[in-house]
NUBADO-908924 format. One line per field, with one value per residue (C-alpha): residue number from 1; x, y, z. Coordinates in Angstrom, 3 decimals, always signed. Layout:
REM NUBADO-908924
pos [NUM,...]
px [X,...]
py [Y,...]
pz [Z,...]
This chain:
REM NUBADO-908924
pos [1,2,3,4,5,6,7,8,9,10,11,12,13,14,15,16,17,18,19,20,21,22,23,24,25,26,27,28,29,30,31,32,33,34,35,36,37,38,39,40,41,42,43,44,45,46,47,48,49,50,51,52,53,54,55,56,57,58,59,60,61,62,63,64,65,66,67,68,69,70,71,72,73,74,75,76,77,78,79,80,81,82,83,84,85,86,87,88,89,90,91,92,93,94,95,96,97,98,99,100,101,102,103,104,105,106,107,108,109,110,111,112,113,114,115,116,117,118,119,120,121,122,123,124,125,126,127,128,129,130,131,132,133,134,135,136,137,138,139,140,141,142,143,144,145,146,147,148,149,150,151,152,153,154,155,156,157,158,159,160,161,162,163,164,165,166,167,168,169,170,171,172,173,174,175,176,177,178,179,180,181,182,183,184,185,186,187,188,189,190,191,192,193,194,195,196,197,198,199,200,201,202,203,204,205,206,207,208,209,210,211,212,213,214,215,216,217,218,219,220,221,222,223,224,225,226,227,228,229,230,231,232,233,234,235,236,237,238,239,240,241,242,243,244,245,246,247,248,249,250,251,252,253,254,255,256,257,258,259,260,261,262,263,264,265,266,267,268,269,270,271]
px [-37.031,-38.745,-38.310,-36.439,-38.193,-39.161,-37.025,-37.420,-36.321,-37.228,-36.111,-35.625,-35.674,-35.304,-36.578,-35.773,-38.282,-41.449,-44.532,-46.453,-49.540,-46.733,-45.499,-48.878,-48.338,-45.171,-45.385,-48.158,-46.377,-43.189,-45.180,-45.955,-43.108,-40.728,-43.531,-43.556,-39.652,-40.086,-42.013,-41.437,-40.487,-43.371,-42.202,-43.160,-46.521,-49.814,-52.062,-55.569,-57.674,-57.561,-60.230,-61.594,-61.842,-61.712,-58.221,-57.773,-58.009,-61.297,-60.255,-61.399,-58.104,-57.102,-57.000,-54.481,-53.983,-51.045,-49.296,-45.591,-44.292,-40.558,-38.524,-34.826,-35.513,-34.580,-31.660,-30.848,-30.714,-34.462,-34.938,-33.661,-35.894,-39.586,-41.761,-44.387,-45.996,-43.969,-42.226,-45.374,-45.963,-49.262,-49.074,-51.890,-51.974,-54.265,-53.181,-54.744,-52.392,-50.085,-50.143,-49.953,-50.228,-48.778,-48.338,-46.380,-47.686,-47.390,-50.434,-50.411,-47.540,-46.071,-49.577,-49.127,-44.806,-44.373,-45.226,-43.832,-45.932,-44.834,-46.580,-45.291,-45.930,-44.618,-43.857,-43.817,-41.008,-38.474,-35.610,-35.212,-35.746,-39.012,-37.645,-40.718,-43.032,-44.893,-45.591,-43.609,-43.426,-40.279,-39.710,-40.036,-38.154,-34.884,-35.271,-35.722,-33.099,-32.826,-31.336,-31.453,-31.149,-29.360,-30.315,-27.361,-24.443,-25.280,-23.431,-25.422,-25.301,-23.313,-26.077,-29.044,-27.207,-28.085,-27.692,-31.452,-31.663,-28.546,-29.366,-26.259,-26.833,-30.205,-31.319,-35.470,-36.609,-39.688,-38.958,-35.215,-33.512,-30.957,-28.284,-28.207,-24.811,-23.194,-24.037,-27.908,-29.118,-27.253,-28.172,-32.081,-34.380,-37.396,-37.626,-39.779,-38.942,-40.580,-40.586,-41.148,-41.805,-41.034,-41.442,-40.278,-41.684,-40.264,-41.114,-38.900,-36.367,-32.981,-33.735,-35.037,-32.073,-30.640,-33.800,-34.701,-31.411,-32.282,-35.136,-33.123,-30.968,-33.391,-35.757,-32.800,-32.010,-35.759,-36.504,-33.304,-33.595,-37.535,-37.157,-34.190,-36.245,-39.477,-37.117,-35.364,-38.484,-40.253,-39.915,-42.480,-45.098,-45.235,-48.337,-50.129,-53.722,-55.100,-57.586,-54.381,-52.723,-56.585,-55.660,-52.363,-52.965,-55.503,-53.569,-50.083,-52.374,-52.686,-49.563,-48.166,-50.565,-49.042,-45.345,-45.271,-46.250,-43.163,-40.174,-36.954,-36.614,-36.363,-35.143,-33.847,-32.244,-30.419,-28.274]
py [+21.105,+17.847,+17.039,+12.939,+10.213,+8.486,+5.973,+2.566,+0.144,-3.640,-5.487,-9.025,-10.355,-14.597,-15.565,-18.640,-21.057,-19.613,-20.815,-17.753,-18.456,-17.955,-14.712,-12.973,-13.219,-12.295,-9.644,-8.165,-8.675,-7.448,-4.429,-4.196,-4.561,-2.473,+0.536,+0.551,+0.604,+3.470,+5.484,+7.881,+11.824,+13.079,+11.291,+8.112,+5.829,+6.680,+4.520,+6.226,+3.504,-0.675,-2.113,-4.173,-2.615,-3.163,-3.156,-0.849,-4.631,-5.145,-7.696,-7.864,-6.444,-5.168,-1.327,+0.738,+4.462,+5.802,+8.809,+8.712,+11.630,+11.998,+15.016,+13.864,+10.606,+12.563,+14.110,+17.653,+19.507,+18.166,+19.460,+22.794,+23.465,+21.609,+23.567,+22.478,+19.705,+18.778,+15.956,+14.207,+11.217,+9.436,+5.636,+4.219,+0.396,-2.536,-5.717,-8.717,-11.171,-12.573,-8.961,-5.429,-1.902,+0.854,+4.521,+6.953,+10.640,+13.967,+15.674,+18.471,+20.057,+18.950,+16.757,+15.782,+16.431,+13.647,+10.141,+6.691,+4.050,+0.404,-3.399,-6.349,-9.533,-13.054,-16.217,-19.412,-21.977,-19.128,-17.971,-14.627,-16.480,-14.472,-11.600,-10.027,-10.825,-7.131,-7.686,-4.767,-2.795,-2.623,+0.933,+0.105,-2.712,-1.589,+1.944,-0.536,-1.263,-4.283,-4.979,-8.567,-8.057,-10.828,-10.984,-13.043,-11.540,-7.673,-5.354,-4.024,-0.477,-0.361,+1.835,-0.721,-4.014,-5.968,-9.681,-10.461,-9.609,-11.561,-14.481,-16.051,-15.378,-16.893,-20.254,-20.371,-23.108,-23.202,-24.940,-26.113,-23.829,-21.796,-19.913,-19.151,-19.439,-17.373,-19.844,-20.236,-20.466,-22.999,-25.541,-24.640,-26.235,-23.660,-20.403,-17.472,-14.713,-10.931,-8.892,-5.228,-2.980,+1.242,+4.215,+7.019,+10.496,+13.324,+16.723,+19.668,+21.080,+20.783,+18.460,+15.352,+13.564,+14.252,+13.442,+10.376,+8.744,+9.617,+7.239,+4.873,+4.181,+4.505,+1.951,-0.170,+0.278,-0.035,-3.210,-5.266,-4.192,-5.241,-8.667,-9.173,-8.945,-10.713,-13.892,-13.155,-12.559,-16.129,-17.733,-14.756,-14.868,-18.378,-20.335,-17.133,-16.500,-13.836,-13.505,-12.713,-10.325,-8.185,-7.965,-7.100,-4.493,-2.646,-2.860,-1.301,+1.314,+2.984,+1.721,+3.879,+6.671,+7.008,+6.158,+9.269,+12.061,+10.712,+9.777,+10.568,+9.725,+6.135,+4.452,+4.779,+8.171,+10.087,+13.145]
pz [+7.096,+8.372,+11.852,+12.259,+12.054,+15.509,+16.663,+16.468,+19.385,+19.270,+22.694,+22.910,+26.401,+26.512,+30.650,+32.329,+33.858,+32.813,+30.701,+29.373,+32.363,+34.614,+33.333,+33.639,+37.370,+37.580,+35.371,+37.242,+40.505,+39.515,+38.620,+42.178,+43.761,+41.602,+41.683,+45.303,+45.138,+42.495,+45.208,+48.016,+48.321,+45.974,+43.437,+41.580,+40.594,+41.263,+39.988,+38.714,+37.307,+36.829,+35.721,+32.864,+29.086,+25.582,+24.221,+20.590,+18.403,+20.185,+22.905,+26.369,+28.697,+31.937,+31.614,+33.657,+33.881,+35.982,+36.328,+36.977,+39.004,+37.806,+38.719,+39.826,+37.592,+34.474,+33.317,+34.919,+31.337,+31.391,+34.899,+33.590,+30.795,+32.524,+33.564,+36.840,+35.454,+32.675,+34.629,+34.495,+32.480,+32.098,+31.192,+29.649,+29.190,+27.569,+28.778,+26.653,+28.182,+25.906,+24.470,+26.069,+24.240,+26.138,+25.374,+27.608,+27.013,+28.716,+27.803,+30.161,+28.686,+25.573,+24.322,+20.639,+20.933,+23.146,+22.720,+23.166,+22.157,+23.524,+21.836,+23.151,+22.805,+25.119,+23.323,+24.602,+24.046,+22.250,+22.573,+20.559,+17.172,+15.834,+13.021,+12.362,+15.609,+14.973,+11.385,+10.418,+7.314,+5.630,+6.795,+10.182,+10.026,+7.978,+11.043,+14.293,+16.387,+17.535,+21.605,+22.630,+26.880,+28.823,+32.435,+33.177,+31.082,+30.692,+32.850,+35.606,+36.770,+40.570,+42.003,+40.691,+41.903,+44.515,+44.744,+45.629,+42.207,+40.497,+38.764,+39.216,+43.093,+43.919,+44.556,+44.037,+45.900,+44.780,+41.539,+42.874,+39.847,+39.756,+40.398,+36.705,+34.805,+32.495,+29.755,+30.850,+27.674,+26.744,+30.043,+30.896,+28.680,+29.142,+27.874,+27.453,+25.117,+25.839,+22.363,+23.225,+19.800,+21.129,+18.698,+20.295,+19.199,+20.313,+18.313,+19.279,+17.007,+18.390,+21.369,+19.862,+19.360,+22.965,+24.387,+22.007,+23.169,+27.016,+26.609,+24.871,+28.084,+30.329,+28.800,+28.376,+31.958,+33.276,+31.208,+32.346,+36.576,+36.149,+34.310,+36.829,+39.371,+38.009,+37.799,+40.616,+42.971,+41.350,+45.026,+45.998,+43.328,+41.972,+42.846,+43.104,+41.223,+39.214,+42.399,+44.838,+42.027,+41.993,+45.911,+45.884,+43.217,+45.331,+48.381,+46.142,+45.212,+49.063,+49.518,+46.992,+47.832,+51.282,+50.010,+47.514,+50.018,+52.577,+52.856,+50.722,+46.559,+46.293,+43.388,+40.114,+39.756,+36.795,+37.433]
């Protein structure tokens, strides 16, 4: 008997008050800033290598390689069955801004069983109107699912809220926008829409479902919190360069060096 097919996620996320040279910062800020908040207690991002490369299509690209040290951020039936060194996933990512290929692996452990492979793609002047942004086969696209993520309107989880990152709570002075309302799309005239593509392959009998759908929420979780904050944060990061982003990125990385070996958990938790 054939094992299921990967699973097919398509996000949609239409942003507020950004061009798509804006988002490059913040994206690569917000990266920043949520890592460190990911980090403390052994657990977390550590960041192995940035630096320019070659992305798999040939184009020049920003090349990261971190390891995220989970633990207590998956579920305990996970926790249960992982051995040492199974709780760690290595991201691998090619950023050829307005483009980025990632691919989450764990190839200590499970190697080849364990793979979720992320494309995206930021489009100027959209909101969520693009059907077939990937170029999908037919397959693919009649297997995707398709989540369209509000940062405004979607429920947020009680232990994730704050209101420095509500959009219907903050005023960003820097462009003299904002607070968002609950029919944003609707009143601002410029959007940005994030298109994330995620096949998620997970090969053992019996667990793939369960642990397919684990992913699911957790991605689902992880993308709304981050763009939340990215918008949210815009009084921080806007007006910064690529040059200040190079420097901020070195300093995050002892930052987050030091953060993982004290302190308690921090973050994002699942029980």
């Amino acid at each position: 008997m054939a094992l299921p097919d990967p699973l097919y996620l398509e996000y949609r996320i239409v942003l507020p008050y950004v061009s798509l040279d804006e988002i490059q910062i913040g994206l690569l800020y917000t990266l920043c800033k949520t890592s460190l908040a990911e980090t403390g207690g052994g657990e977390g991002v550590e960041i192995v290598t940035n630096e320019p490369g070659t992305s798999d299509t040939g184009e020049e690209c920003q090349y990261y390689h971190k390891i995220l040290h989970l633990a207590s951020k998956v579920p305990s039936f996970i926790r249960l069955l992982a051995p040492k060194g199974a709780l760690e996933v290595h991201s691998k990512a090619w950023n050829y801004h307005p483009k980025i290929h990632t691919e989450y692996s764990n190839p200590d452990y499970m190697k080849d069983a364990f793979l979720v492979d992320v494309q995206t793609i930021f489009k100027d002047n959209d909101k969520a109107t693009e059907e077939n942004v990937f170029d999908l086969d037919d397959e693919k696209k009649a297997k995707r699912e398709t989540i369209e993520l509000d940062i405004v309107n979607d429920r947020v989880s009680p232990s994730d809220y704050s209101e420095d990152t509500d959009p219907t709570k903050v005023r960003l002075e820097k462009i003299s926008r904002g607070p968002l309302t609950a029919d944003w799309k609707d009143t601002e005239t410029k959007f940005l829409t994030v298109y994330m593509f995620v096949e998620i392959k997970f090969k053992w009998w019996g667990l793939q479902t369960k642990v397919q759908s684990v992913i699911h929420r957790a991605l689902t979780r992880f993308y709304g919190n981050f763009y939340r904050t990215l918008i949210c944060s815009l009084d921080e990061w806007y007006g910064m360069t690529m040059e200040n982003i190079r420097e901020l990125e070195e300093k995050t990385k002892r930052d987050l060096n030091e953060a993982r070996c004290s302190g308690e958990v921090r973050g994002m938790m699942v029980k």
